[in-house]
N, C-alpha and C positions, 0 to 999 in steps of 0.2 A: 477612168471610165465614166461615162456620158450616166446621170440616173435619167431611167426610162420611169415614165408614166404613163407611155401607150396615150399620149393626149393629141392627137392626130394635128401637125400641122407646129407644135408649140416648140420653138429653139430654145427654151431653157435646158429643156432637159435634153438639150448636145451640145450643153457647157459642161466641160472638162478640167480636171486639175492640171496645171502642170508636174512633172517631176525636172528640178533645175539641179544643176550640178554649175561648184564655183566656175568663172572663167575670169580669171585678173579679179576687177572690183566688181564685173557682171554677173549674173548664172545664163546659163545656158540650158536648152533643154531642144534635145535631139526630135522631131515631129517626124521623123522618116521620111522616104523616099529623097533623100538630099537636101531635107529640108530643115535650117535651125530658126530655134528663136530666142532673141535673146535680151533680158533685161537689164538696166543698169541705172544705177543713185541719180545718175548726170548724162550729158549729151558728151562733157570731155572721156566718161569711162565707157561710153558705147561706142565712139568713134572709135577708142582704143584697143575695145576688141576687135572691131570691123578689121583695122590694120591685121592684126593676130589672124582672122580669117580671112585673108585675101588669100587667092590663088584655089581654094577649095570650093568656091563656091564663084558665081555669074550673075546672078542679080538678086538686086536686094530692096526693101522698103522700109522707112522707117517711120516712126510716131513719135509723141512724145503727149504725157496727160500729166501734170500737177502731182509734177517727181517720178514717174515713172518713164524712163527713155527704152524704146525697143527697136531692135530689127529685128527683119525677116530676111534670112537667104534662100536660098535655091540654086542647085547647081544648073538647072537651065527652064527656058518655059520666060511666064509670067508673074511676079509676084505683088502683092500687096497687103498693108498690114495696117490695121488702126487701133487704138488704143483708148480707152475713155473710161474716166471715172464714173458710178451708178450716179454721185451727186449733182455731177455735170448736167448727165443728162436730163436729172430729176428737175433742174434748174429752164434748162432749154428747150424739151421735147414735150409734147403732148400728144395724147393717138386723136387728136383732129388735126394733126399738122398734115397741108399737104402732100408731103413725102415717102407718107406711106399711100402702099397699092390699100385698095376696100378690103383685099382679101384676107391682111395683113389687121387690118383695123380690128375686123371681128375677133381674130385671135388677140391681139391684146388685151379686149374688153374681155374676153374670155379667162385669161389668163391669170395662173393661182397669185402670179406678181407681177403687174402690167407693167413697172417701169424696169424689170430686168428683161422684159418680154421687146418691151421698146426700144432697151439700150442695146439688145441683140441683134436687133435690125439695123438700126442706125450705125453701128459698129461695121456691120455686114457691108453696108454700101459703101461706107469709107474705104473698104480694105480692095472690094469690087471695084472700085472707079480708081484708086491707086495702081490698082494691077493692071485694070485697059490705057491706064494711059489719058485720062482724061477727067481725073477726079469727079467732084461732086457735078459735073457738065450733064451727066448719064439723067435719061427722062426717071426721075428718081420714083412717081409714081407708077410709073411701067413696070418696072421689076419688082419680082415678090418672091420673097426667102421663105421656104416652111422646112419645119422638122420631121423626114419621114425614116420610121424604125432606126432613130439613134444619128439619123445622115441628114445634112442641111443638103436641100434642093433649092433650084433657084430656076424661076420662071419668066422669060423675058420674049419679046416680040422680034430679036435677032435671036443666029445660033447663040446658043452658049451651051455645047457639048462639051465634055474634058473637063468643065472646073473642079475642085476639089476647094470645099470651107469647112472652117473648124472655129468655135469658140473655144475660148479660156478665161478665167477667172486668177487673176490674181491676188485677194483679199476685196478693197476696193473698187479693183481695173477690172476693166473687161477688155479683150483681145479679140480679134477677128482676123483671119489669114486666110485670102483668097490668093490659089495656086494655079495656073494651067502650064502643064509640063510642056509644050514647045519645043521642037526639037529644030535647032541652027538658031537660035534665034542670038542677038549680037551683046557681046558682052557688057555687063553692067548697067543698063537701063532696061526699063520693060521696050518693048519693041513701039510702035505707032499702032494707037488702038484703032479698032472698026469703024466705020462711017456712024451711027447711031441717030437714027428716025428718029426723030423730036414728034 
């Protein structure tokens, strides 16, 4: 469960534990509505489960951060997923980088820990622009993530109706998994993303 601090706007507090259960050398942890996630030592023991889940699942995304290898499945729709150590970020990000929206800005400097605040966002967009189909391309300033009652929202200047985002924490890592459930959409790649106003 997400801790709430009623801090209007703030995505820390809609990072979640996981609960993983063994798969081969990975664990696995069930996110519902069809949707797994799953970690592993290496890229050879996550390919290995991916094998083990074929057939159950439609499209998938993967990450990888300094020993931590993951995917994301979904039995249909869109998915996308990123992965990134705090240290990383603490290395590369800063809230004057341009990529964050202003809106975003404020609540970092706000924020009881600005670079878990940061590395939520930057997570966010990773897993976002993996799921459209056009990675980091997306006007990275334009879109803005906040935290309202426990739910990440996401405000952009095209539709983005249907998504579903979640963080997680895994010790060091942080996890971000953006979902839009898609119904026909074609097996094992995200579809072709939106046109996207620069």
């Amino acid at each position: 469960m997400p801790v709430r601090h009623d801090r209007a706007g703030a995505l820390a507090d809609c990072l979640r534990d996981l609960a993983t259960i063994p798969f081969g050398e990975a664990r696995a942890a069930d996110l519902g509505e069809g949707r797994v996630l799953l970690f592993a030592p290496s890229a050879a023991d996550r390919d290995a489960a991916a094998v083990r889940m074929a057939g159950r699942v439609t499209v998938v995304s993967r990450s990888s951060a300094s020993g931590c290898h993951a995917a994301a499945w979904a039995r249909c729709g869109r998915i996308g997923l990123d992965v990134e150590t705090v240290s990383r970020v603490t290395l590369n990000a800063q809230v004057g980088d341009p990529w964050l929206a202003d809106s975003e800005r404020r609540l970092v400097i706000a924020a009881a820990d600005p670079v878990i605040e940061l590395a939520c966002r930057w997570v966010l967009r990773e897993a976002y622009g993996k799921a459209l189909g056009v990675g980091l391309a997306l006007p990275l300033d334009r879109i803005a993530f906040h935290g309202q009652a426990g739910r990440i929202m996401l405000d952009t200047p095209w539709p983005s109706d249907g998504w579903n985002f979640a963080l997680y924490r895994q010790g060091e890592t942080l996890c971000a998994v953006a979902h839009h459930a898609m119904p026909g959409t074609p097996w094992g790649r995200n579809p072709p993303g939106p046109a996207l106003d620069r």
